[in-house]
N, C-alpha and C positions, 0 to 999 in steps of 0.2 A: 442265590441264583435268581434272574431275574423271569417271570413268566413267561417272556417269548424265549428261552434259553432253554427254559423246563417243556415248555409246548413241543421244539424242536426234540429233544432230546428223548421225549415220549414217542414222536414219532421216527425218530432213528431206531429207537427198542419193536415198536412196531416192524420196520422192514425187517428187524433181524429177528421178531417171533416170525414172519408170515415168509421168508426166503424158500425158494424153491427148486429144489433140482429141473433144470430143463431138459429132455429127452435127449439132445445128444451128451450134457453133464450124464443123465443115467447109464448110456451107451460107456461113456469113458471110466467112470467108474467100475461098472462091471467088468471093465476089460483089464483094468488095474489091479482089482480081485485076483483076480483070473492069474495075473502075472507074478501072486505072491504081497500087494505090497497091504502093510497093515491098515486095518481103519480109521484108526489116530492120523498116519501120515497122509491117506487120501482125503480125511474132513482138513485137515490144513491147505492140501493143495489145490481142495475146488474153491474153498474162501479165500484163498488170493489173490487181493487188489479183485474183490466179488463187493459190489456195491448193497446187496444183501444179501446177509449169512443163511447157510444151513447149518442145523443141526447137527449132530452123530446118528440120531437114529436115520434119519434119509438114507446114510449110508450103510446103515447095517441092514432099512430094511432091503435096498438094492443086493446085498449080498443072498438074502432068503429067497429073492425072487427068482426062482429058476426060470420062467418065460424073459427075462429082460431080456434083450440083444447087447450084444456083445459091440462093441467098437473097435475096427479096424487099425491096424498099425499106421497108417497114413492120416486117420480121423483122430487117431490119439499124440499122434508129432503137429497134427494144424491147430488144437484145441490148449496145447503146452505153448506152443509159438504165440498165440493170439494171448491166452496168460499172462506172458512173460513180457510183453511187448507194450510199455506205459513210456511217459514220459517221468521219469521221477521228480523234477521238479515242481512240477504241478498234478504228480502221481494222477493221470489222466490214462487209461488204456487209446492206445491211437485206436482199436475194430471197434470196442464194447461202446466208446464215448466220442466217439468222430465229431458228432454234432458239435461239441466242446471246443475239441483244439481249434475246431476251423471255426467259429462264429469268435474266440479269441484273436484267432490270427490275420480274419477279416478287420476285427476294429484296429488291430495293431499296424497292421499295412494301410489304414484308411487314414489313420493319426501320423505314420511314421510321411504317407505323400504330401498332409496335408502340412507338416512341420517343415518338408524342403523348401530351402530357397533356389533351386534351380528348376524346380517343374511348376508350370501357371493350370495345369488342369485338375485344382484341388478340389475346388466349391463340384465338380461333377463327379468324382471319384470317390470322396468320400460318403457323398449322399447315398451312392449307390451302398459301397460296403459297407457302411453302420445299417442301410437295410437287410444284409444278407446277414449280417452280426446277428441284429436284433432278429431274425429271422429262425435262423441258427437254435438259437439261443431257447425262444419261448416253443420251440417245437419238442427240443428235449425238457423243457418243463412240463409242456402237457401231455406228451408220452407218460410223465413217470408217474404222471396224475391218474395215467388208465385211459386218457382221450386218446383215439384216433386221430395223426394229423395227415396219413397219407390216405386216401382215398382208393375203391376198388380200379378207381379209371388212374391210379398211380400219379394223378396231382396233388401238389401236400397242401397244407391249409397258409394262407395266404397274413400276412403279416399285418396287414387292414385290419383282415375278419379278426384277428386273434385279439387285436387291443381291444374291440369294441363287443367280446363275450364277454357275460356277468363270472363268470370265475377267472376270467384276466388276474392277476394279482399285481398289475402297477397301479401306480396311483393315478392320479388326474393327472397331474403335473405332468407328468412321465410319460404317457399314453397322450397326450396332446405334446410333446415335443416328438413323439417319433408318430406319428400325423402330421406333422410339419418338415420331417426328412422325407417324409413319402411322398408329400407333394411336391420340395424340391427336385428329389429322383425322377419324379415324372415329368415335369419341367425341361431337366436337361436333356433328356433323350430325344429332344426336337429341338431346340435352338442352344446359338450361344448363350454363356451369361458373363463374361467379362471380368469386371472386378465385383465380382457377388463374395470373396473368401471374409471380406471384413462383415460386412452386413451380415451374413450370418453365423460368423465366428462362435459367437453368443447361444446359439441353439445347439453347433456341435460340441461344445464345451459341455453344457448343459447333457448333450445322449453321452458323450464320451462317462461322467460320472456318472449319472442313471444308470448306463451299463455295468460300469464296474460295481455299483455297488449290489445292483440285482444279483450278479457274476456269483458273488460273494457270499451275499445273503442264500441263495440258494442252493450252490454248488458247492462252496466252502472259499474260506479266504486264500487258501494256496493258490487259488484261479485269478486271484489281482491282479490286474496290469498296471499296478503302482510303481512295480519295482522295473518296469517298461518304461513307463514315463514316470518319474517323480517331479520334473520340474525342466521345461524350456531353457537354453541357455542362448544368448546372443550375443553378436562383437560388437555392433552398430549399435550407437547413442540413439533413443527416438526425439523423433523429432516429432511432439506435439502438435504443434500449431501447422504444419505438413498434413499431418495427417488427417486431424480437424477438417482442414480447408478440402482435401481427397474424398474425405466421406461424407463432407455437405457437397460438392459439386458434382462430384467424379462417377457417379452410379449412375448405371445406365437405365433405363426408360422399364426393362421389360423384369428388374430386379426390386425396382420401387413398386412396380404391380405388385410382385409375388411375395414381398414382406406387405404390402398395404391389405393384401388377399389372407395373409397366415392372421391379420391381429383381427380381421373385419368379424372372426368368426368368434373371439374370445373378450371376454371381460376381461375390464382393467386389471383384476385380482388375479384371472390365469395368465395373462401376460406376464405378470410381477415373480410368477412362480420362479423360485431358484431349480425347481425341476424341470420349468420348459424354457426357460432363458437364461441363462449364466450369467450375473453380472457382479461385478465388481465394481469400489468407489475409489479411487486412490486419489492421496493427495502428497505432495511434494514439497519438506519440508527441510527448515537448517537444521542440520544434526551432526555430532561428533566423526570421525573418521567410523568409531567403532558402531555407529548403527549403520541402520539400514538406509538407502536412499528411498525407497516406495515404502508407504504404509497403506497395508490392502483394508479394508473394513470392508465386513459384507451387509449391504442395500440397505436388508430388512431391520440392522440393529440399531438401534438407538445411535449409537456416531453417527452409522451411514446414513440416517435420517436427517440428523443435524447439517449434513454438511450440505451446503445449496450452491457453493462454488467450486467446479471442482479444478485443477491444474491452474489456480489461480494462489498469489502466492500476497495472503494479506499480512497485514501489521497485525502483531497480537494485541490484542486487548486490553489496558492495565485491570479492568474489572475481574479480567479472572483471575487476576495475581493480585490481590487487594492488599496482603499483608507483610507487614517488613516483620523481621527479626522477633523486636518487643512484642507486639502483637500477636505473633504464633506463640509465644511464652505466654503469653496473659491467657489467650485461648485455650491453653492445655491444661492449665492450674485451674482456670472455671470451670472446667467439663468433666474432668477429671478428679478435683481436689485433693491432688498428688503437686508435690513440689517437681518444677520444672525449670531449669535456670537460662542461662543466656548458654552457659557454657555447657550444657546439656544438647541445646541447642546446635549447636557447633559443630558438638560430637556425632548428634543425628546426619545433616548432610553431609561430615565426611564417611559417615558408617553407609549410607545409602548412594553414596558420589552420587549428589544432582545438583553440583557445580564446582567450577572448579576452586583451589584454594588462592588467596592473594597474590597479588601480581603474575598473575598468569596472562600469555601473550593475548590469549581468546579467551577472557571471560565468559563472551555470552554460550559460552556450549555448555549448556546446563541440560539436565536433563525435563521436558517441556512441560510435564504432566505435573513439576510440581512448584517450576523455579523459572525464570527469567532475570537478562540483568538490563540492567535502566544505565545507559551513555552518558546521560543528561546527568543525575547524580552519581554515577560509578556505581550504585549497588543493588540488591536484591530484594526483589519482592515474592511473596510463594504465595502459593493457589488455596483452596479451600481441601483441595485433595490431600495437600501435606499436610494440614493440620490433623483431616482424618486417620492418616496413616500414624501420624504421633500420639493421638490418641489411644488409638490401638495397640501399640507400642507401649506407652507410660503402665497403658493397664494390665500387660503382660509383664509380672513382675520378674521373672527368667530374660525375655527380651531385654528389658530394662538396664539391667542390673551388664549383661553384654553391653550393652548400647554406654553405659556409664567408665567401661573399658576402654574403649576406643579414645587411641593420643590424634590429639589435635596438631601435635610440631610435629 
């Protein structure tokens, strides 16, 4: 079990040593005494769907109490209703955890307007509800912390002030992307903004997972909106080079302030965060019917670093494919000093299909990571990656001995 597993789990035992009858729980109890029913079956029915437990003796000692008040028939049908009354999918009480369903239902309606293609007022609609989300959200956080967030004058604590207390529990990232919805949100309530949905696409991408994963981390995974959104689907091919030319010309005057205003206040490095800016690298590639058309790479890895062209569609390299057939053989026997043959060899790319076998209509649909074919000579050269991968292989002597199986006709 990993620390912050055990951390958590220590204080889960905590809410269930320190749970506490509340005055009207004592009222109802008493009054289910009173009507006969046993102490076993009342400790079961006040800890249902009870965020933390009590004990048995609470209830026993309410039974010795002769001053407690007794609860009324009407007080004891509102306290069983309110009980009873969860969402079981995401086992949420609608009275006890309101804050919950609706700072979910906020992001879900924010996401669900801002995925239509028939309604244009997204960029304003959702800035507002991912603030009422996030809103939502960190007020039943610091309730459960023991802070106050409603106020004797009955205003609750403000969504600003919240990210910028020292026991906030988001991170940088996090707390400057929803500082940057807040000041969209305030934006739009005075002017238009136009085509602002692309330009900041990027930041609500970025609160949409911030939130889910806080949701998660805090509240428990049942409260995911994953299984809400798993993944976009669309009918329309994009058109690149449209869209490019839209997002370099097409934005209006008062959209380029309010992104030039969000970055003026942050380092290059919190700009870069994948917690305040969503971003993705994709590049567009020839591949068999059975892959995939887009390969995502995220920014910060090593690919996404390499790559400095993106939707640009180059000649590969022979350098990264340096080696024919003999050569991968020679390779595996030096490194290795394990016998490795041609026909060995053979048997690896048909055992791994990363190309196809002879006279095949489309040669070049190899797989790219390890294989390419050459027009000019008709055949194949492979990467430095395959040889590693054979390596690995020859020295797996169970692998091996599989890999030695494999019919070539």
């Amino acid at each position: 079990m990993s620390l912050n597993n055990e951390k958590k789990l220590f204080q889960r035992f905590e809410q269930i040593r320190s749970g506490k009858l509340t005055n009207k729980e004592k009222r109802v109890v008493k009054a289910l005494l009173k009507n006969g029913f046993s102490e076993n079956d009342i400790h079961l029915f006040v800890n249902y769907n009870r965020r933390e437990i009590v004990d048995l003796d609470q209830i026993v000692a309410i039974e010795k109490d002769t001053k407690q008040e007794v609860a009324g028939a009407e007080e004891i049908d509102s306290y069983e209703y309110k009980k009873c009354s969860f969402d079981p999918q995401i086992s949420l009480n609608l009275h006890n955890e309101e804050r919950l369903i609706r700072a979910r239902e906020a992001m879900i309606v924010a996401v669900e307007i801002f995925n239509s293609s028939t309604l244009q007022f997204k960029l304003e609609i959702f800035s507002v509800l991912a603030n009422i989300a996030w809103t939502y959200v960190l007020h039943e956080y610091f309730e459960r912390q023991g802070t106050k967030v409603v106020s004797s004058t009955g205003r609750t604590m403000l969504l600003s002030k919240m990210i910028r207390r020292g026991d906030c529990p988001l991170s940088e990232g996090v707390r400057n992307n929803i500082e940057a919805i807040i000041k969209i949100r305030d934006k739009v309530e005075h002017k238009l903004f136009g085509r602002g949905d692309s330009v900041f696409q990027s930041l609500f991408q970025a609160c949409c997972l911030n939130f889910n994963e806080f949701l998660c981390n805090q509240f428990g995974s049942n409260l995911s909106l994953s299984r809400e959104f798993p993944f976009v689907l669309f009918f329309s091919r994009i058109n690149f080079e449209q869209l490019s030319i839209l997002n370099r010309y097409d934005i209006p005057a008062s959209i380029q302030a309010l992104d030039a205003e969000l970055k003026n206040n942050l380092t290059e490095d919190q700009q870069n965060d994948l917690e305040y800016r969503f971003r993705v690298v994709y590049t567009l590639e020839s591949s068999s019917k059975s892959k995939a058309n887009f390969k995502f790479v995220r920014p910060e890895s090593a690919e996404g670093k390499e790559i400095t062209h993106v939707l640009v569609r180059d000649r590969i390299s022979d350098e990264f494919y340096p080696h024919k057939p003999k050569q991968v053989c020679k390779l595996v026997v030096t490194r290795t000093g394990l016998r490795f043959t041609s026909h060995n060899h053979t048997q690896a790319w048909r055992y791994y299909d990363v190309r196809p076998r002879p006279n095949n209509a489309q040669p070049e649909n190899t797989n790219k990571d390890y294989c390419i074919f050459h027009p000019a000579f008709k055949g194949y050269t492979y990467s430095d990656k395959w040889v590693d991968l054979l390596i690995d292989l020859v020295s797996n002597q169970n692998e091996f001995d599989k890999l030695k199986k494999t019919r070539i006709y």
